[in-house]
C-alpha positions in Angstrom: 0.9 -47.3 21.5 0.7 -49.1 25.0 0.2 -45.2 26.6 -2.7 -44.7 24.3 -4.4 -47.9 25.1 -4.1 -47.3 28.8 -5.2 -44.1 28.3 -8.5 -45.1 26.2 -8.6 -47.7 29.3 -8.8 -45.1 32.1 -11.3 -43.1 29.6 -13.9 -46.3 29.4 -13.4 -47.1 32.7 -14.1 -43.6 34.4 -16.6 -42.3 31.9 -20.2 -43.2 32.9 -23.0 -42.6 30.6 -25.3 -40.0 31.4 -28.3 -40.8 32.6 -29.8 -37.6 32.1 -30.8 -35.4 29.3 -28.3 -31.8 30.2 -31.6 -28.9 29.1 -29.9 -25.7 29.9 -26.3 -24.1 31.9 -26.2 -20.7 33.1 -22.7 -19.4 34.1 -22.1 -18.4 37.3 -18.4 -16.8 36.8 -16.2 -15.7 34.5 -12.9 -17.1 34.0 -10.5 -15.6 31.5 -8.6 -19.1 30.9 -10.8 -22.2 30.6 -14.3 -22.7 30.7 -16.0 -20.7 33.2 -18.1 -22.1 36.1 -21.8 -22.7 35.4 -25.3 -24.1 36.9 -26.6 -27.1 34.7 -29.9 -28.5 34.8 -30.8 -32.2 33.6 -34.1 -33.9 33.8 -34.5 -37.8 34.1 -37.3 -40.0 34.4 -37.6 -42.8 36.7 -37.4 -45.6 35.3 -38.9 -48.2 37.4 -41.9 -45.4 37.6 -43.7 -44.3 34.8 -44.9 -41.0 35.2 -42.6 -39.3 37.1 -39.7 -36.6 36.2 -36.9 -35.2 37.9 -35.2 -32.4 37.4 -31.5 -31.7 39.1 -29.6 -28.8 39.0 -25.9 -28.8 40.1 -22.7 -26.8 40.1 -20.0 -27.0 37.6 -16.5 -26.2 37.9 -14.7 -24.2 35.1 -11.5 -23.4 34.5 -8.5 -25.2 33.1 -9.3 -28.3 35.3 -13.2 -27.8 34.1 -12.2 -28.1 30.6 -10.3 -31.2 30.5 -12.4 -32.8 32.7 -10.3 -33.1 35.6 -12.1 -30.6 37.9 -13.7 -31.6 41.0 -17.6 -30.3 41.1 -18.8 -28.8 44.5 -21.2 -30.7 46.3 -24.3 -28.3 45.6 -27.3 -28.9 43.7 -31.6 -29.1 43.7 -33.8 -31.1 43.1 -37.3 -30.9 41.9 -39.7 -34.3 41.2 -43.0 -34.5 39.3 -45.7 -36.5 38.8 -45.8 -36.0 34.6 -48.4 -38.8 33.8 -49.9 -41.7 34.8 -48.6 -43.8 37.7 -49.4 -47.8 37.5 -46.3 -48.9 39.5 -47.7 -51.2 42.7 -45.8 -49.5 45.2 -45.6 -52.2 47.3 -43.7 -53.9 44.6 -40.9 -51.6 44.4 -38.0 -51.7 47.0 -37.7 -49.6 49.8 -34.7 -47.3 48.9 -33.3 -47.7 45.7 -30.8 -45.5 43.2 -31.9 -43.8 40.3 -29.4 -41.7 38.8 -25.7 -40.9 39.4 -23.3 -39.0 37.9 -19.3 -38.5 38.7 -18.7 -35.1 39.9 -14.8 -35.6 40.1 -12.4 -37.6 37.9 -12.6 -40.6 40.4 -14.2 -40.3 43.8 -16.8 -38.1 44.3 -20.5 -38.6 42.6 -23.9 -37.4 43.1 -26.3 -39.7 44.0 -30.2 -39.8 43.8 -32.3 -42.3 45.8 -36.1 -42.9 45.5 -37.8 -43.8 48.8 -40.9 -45.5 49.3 -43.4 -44.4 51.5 -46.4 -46.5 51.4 -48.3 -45.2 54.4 -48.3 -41.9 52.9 -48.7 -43.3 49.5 -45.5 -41.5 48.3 -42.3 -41.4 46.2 -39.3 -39.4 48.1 -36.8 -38.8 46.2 -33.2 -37.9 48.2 -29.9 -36.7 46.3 -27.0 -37.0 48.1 -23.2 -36.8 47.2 -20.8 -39.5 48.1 -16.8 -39.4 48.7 -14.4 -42.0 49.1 -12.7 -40.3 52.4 -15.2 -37.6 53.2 -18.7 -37.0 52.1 -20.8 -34.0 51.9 -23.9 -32.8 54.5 -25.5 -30.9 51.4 -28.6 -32.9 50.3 -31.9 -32.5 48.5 -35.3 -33.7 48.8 -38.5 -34.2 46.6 -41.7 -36.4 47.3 -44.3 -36.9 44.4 -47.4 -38.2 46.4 -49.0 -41.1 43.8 -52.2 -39.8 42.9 -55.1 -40.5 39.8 -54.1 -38.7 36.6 -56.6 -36.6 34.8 -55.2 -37.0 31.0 -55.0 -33.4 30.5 
């Protein structure tokens, strides 16, 4: 009894929530025992900015490890972000740098991170995904800027 309440513990504790709604996987290999290895896509809005999606695509380890959850994900992925409505936000009341969206890509240290920038000069939202680890991170990195501009309501 005391192993299965650690256990359901470690299982609240390291599961986060997505954030973002998964819309399609394509797998990349085949692997005869355990899941196989895939691409995923997800899409999230901001949600400090109405009127502006993103979409991220990252790699997915397979395999036994893959399966149970234990696998460690490669530090790979895109990112594409759109103006898809409106935007009332007062960018000069937004801060600088802030996160929106993570999500663990390893049982406990590793995570992908995505940033939104302000650049008021510009009169822009840049939008930089990154992924973080404990003892070493990664140089891969993505970037997508949605300049603020008047919707038509099409």
């Amino acid at each position: 009894m005391k192993k299965l309440a650690i256990a359901a513990a470690l299982f609240v504790l390291f599961s986060v929530p997505a954030l973002a709604d998964e819309l399609y996987c394509a797998s990349t290999t085949f692997r005869i025992m355990g899941a196989n290895d895939k691409v995923c896509v997800s899409g999230f809005d901001d949600e400090k900015v109405g009127g502006v999606t993103c979409y991220i695509s990252q790699a997915r380890t397979g395999g036994m490890k893959g399966m149970v959850g234990v696998a460690e994900d490669p530090s790979r992925f895109s990112l594409s972000c759109n103006q898809t409505g409106p935007i009332t936000t007062d960018l000069t009341k937004l801060k600088t740098r802030e996160e929106v969206y993570s999500e663990r890509t390893s049982l406990f240290f590793k995570s992908t991170h995505v940033y939104r920038i302000v650049d008021p000069a510009r009169k822009t939202l840049v939008y930089l995904a990154i992924s973080d680890k404990i003892v070493e991170g990664s140089p891969y990195n993505a970037v997508s800027s949605v300049p603020v501009m008047p919707w038509s309501g099409r």
